[in-house]
C-alpha positions in Angstrom: 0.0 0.0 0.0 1.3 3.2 -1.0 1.8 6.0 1.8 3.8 8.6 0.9 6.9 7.7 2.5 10.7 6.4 1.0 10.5 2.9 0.1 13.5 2.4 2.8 10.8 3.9 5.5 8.0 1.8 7.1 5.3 3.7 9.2 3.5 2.0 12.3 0.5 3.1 14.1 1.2 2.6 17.8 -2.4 0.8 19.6 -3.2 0.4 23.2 -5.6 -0.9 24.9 -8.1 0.8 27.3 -10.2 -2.7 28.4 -11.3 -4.6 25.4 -11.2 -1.1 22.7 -7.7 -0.4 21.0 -7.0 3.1 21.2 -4.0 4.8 18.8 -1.2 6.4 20.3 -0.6 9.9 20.1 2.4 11.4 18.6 2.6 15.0 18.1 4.1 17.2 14.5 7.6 16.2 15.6 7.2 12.2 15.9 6.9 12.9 19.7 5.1 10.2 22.0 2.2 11.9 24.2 1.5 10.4 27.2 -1.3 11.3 29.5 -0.6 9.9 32.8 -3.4 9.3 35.3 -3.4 7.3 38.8 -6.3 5.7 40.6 -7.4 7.3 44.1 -8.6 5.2 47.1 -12.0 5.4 45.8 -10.7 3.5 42.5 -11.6 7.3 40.4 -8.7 7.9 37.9 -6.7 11.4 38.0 -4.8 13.1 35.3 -1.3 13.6 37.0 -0.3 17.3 35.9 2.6 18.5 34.5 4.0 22.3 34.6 4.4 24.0 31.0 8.3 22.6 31.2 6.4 19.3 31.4 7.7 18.5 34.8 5.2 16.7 37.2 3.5 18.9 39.8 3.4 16.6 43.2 1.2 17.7 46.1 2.2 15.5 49.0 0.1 14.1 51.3 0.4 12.1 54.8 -1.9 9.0 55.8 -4.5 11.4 57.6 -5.3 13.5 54.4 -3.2 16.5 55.6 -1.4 18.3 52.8 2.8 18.9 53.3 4.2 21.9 52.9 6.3 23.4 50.0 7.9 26.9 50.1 8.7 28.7 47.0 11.7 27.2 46.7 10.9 23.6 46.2 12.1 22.8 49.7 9.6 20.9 51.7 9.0 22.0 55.1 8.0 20.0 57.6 6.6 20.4 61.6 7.7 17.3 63.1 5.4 16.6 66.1 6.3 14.1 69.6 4.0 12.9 72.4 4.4 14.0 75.4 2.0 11.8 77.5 -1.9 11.9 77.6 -2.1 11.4 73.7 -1.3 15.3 73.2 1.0 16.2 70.6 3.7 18.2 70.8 5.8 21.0 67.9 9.5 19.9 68.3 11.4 23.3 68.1 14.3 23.8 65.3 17.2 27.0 65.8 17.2 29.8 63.2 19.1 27.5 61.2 16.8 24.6 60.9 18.8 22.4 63.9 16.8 20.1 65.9 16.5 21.4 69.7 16.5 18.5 71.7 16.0 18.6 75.9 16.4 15.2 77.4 14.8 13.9 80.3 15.2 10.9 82.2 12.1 8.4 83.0 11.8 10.3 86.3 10.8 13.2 84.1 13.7 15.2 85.5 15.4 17.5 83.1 19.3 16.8 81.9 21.8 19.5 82.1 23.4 21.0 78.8 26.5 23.5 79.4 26.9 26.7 77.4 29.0 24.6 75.1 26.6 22.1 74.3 28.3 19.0 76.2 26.0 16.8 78.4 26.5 17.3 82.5 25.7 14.3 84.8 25.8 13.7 88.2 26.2 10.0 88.9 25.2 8.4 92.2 25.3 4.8 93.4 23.1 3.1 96.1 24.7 3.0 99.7 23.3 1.8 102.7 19.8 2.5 101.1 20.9 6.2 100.5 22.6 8.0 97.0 25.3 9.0 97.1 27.2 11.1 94.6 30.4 9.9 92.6 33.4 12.5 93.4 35.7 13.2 90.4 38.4 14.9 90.9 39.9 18.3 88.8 40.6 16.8 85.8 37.2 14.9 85.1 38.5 12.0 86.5 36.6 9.0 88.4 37.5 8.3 91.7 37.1 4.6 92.5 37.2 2.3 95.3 37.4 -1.4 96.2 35.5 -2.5 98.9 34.7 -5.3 101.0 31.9 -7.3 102.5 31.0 -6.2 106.1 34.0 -6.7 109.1 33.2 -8.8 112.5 32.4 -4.4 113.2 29.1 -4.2 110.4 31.7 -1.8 108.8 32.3 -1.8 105.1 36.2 -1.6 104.2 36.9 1.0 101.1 40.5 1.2 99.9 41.8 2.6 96.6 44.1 1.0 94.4 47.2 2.8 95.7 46.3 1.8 99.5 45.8 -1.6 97.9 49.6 -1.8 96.6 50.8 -0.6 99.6 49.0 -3.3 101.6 50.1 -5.7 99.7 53.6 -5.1 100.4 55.1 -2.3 98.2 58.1 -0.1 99.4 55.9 2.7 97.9 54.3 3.8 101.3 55.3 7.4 102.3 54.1 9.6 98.9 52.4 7.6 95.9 52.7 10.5 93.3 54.9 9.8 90.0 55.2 6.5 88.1 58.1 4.2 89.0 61.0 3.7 87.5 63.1 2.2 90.0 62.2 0.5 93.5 64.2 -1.1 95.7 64.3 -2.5 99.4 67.0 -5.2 99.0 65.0 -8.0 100.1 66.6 -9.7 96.9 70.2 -8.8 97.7 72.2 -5.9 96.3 71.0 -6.5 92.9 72.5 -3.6 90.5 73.7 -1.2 92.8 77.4 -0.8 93.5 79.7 1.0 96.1 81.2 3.9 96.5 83.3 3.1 99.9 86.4 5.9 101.1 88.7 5.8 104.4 89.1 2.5 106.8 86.6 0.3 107.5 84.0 1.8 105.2 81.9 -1.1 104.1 78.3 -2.0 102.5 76.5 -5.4 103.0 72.2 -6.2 102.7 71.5 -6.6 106.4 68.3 -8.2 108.7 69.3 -6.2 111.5 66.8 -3.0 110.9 64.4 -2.7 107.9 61.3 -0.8 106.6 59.8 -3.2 104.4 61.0 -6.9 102.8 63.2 -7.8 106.0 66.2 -6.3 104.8 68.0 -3.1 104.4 71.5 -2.0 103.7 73.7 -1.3 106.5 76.4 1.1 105.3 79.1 1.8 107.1 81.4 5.3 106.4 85.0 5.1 106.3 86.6 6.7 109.2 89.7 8.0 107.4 90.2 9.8 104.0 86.7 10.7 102.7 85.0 8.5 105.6 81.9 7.8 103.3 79.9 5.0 101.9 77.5 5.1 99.2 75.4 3.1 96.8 75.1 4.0 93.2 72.4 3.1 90.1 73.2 3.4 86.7 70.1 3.5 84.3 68.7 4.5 80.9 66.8 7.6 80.9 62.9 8.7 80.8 61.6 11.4 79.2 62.1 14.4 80.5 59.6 15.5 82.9 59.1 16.0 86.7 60.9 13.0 88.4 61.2 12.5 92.2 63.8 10.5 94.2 62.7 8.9 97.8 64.9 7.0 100.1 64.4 6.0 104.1 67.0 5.7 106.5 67.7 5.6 110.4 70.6 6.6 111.8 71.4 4.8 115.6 74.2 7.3 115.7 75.6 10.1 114.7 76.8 11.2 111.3 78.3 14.3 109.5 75.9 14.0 105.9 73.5 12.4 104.6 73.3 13.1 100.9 71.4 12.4 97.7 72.5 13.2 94.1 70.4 12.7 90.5 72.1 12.9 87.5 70.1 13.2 83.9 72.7 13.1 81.2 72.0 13.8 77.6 74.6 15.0 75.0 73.7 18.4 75.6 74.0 18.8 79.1 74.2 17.0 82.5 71.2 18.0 85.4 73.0 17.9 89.2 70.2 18.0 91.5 71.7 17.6 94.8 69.7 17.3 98.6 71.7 17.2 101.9 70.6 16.6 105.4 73.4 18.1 107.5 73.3 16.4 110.6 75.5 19.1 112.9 73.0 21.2 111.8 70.1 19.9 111.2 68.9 21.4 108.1 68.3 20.7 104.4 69.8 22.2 101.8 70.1 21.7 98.3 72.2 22.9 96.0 71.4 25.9 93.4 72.8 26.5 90.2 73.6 30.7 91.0 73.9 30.3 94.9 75.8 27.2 95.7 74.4 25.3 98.9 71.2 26.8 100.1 69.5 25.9 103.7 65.8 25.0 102.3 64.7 24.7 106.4 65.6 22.6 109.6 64.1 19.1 110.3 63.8 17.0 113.5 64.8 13.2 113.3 63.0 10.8 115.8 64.4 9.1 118.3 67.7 7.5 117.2 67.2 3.6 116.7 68.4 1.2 113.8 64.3 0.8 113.3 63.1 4.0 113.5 63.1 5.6 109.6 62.6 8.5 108.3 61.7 9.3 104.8 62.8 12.0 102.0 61.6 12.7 98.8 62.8 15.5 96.7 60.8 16.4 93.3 62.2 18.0 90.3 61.9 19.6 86.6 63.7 18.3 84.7 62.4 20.3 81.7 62.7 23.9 83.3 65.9 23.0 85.5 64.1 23.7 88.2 63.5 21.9 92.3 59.9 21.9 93.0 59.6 20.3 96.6 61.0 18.5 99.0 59.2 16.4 101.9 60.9 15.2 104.6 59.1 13.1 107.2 55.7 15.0 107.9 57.7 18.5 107.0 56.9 19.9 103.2 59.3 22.5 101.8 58.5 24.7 98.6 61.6 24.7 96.5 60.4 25.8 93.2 62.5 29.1 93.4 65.5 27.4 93.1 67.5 26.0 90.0 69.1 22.9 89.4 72.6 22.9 88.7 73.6 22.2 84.6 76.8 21.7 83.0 78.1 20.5 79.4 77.4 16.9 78.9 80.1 14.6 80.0 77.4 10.8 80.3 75.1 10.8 77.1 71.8 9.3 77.6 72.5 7.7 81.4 70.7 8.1 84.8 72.9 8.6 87.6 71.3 8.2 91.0 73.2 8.2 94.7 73.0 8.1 98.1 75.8 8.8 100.8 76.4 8.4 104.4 79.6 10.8 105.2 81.0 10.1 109.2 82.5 11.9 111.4 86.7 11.6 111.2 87.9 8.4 113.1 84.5 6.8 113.5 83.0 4.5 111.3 79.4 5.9 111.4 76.0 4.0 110.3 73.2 4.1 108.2 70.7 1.7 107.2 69.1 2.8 103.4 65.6 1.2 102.6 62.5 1.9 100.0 64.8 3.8 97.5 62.5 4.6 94.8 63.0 6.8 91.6 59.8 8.4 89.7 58.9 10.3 86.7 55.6 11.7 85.8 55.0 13.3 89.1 52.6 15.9 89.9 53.6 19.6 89.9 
């Protein structure tokens, strides 16, 4: 059948069917397929679907109840997002000017949480005692403070210790101050282990001894020299920590009398070599520790107990290493601020070595005593 077109051409009519009737397709000038879209409502009614004149579809949303959602005239929709609040009410949840969700929480109590002006969450946590709450302390830093207790004693009391009382308990030299991370602890319950001597003038000596102790049933007994220096002292050699504030404790008794009793850390790097120094001076009966500009400087006077081979007493001297500076020293039950004070600092002569010491010096033609226990070297202490 002739049509009109090429002979390399074949024209179609496109049919569809609308129930049992075959309707043609439309196609407009241009060959273009019209389509009239329609959907079916609830009620089973078709609908034309409308298009803008770009031919885009034109949507008008709608939620479960019937209710139309918004559109502004930007395309955007907009939304009121509703909660319930109890009693089947609804409630507007509130956005910011910029569109954020405001949120206040509550617990199940009903009770309001706190919010800070910088938006973090504040809580107060209790726990249950004795049928009362109590609130859990924290300490400066944010920090949980936490106990381990025990069932009730043959008293109805309930025993609370923290982890440090717990070490100490247990048997640890570290019993006088607990700040600072060890590096070094030693009661010479295990013999001399890496320590050496440092023994001047006759019948200086150094042995582990069960005659007086603090902990671990041994100490050792050094003995100064009573000619020439008339000293004895016990010397560790270690690798170093990184710099920080470091501390050095020792306890000793003294059944006698003495001249010195001295204490020496030595951090060596390449660059330089940090001398902090503390003396007790017994004639005197001060402290002093040396300073880098003034030499020898009394820090304050201290009172030893009675003199026994048993009865200890117990020194710590804390340091920056960073700034070069002493921070304080606590002797006994006697705290002395010594952060005005700088540590000593020369060229360095022992790269990468800690050098830590403690001397008994007699008196001339005696050979004076000391018993050394709970040495113990730290870093990370507290300012």
């Amino acid at each position: 059948m002739a049509t009109g077109f090429p002979d390399w051409t074949r024209a179609i009519v496109l049919l569809g069917t609308d129930g049992t009737q075959y309707i043609p397709v439309l196609l407009d000038a241009d060959g273009n397929l019209n389509v009239l879209t329609r959907g079916e409502d609830a009620l089973g009614t078709l609908h034309m679907v409308r298009v803008d004149n770009t031919g885009q579809i034109i949507m008008v949303p709608r939620g479960a109840s019937g209710n139309y959602m918004g559109v502004d005239a930007n395309g955007y929709l907009t939304m009121i997002a509703k909660g319930s609040p109890g009693a089947g009410l609804l409630a507007t949840i509130a956005t910011d000017a910029n569109g954020q969700l405001i949120m206040v929480p509550r617990g199940q109590g009903g009770n309001y949480l706190d919010v800070d002006a910088s938006g973090f969450l504040t809580t107060v946590i209790k726990g249950e005692y004795a049928g009362a709450l109590r609130t859990v302390n924290l300490d400066d830093e944010g920090r949980l403070s936490a106990f381990i207790y025990d069932t009730l004693d043959a008293w109805g009391q309930i025993s609370t210790i923290g982890f440090a009382e717990l070490a100490a308990r247990l048997g640890s030299p570290v019993l006088f101050e607990r700040g600072g991370q060890i590096h070094l602890m030693e009661d010479w319950r295990h013999g001399m282990g890496c320590w050496t001597k440092d023994l001047s003038g006759a019948g200086a000596a150094i042995e582990v001894s069960p005659t007086a102790f603090r902990t671990g049933g041994y100490s050792a007994e050094m003995i100064a020299g009573s000619t020439a220096n008339h000293h004895a002292g016990m010397k560790w050699l270690g690798g170093l920590y990184p710099t920080g504030n470091a501390g050095t404790t020792f306890s000793f008794s003294l059944p006698g009398l003495v001249e010195q009793v001295q204490c020496f850390l030595f951090y060596n790097t390449a660059a330089q070599t940090i001398e902090a120094e503390l003396i007790y001076d017994e004639p005197s009966g001060q402290l002093f520790i040396i300073d880098k500009f003034a030499g020898p400087t009394a820090i304050g006077a201290v009172t030893l107990p009675a003199r026994s081979a048993n009865t200890f007493s117990t020194v710590k001297m804390v340091l920056d290493l960073v700034n070069k500076k002493y921070i304080r020293v606590r002797f006994n039950a006697q705290e002395f601020d010594v952060s005005a004070y700088t540590i000593p600092y020369v060229a360095g002569a022992y790269p990468n070595q800690l050098q830590f010491y403690i001397f008994v010096v007699g008196r001339a033609a005696n050979n004076d005593r000391m018993y050394l226990d709970n040495v113990i070297l730290t870093f990370a202490e507290p300012d």
